[in-house]
N, C-alpha and C positions, 0 to 999 in steps of 0.2 A: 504494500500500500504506500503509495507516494506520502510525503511530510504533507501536513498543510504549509500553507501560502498566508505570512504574516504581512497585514500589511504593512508596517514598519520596515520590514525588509524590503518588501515589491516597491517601496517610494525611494529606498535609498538605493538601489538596483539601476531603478530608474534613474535614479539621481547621475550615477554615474555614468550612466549609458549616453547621458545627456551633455555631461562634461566634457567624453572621448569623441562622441560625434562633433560637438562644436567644433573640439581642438584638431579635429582631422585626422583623426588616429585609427586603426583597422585594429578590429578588436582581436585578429590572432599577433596584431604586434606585440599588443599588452599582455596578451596572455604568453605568450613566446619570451617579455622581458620579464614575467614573473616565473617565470618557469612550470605552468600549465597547461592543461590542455585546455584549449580554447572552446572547447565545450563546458567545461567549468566555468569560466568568466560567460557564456551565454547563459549558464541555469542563472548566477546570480544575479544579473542584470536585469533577465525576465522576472525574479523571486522566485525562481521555480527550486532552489536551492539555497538554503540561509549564507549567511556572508558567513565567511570564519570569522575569528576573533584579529583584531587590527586589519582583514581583510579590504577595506575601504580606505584606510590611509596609503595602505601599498598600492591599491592601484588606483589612486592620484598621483601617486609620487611617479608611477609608472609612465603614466599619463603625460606629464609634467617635464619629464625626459623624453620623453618621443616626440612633443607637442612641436612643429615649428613654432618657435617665438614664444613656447611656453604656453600654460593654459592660459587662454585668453590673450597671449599675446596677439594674436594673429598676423597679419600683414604690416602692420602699422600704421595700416591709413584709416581712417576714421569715418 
């Protein structure tokens, strides 16, 4: 039987799924710089799989390293 689907997970899943698509990022990058398999970073993105423990700092940091310009950096033009 599958876990249930918290939504406090599913919004921070989201959360990031949100951050990596802004910054331009493919999500087997991230999962390739964290050293998983990129079907783990898609359960937890969708909430289909609880985050591990500090799981969400790593991959912003993850993020953050691959982002051209940084999260949010973007282009630099406004």
């Amino acid at each position: 039987m599958d876990a249930p689907i918290h939504a406090h997970e599913c919004r921070s899943g989201m959360r990031l799924k949100l951050l990596r698509v802004r910054a331009g990022v493919r999500q087997y990058r991230v999962a390739q710089e964290l050293g998983i398999p990129p079907s783990v970073l898609c359960d937890w993105e969708a909430g289909r799989r609880p985050l591990a423990t500090g799981a969400a700092a790593r991959i912003e940091a993850a993020i953050e390293r691959l982002a051209p310009g940084g999260i949010g950096g973007g282009n630099g033009t406004a």
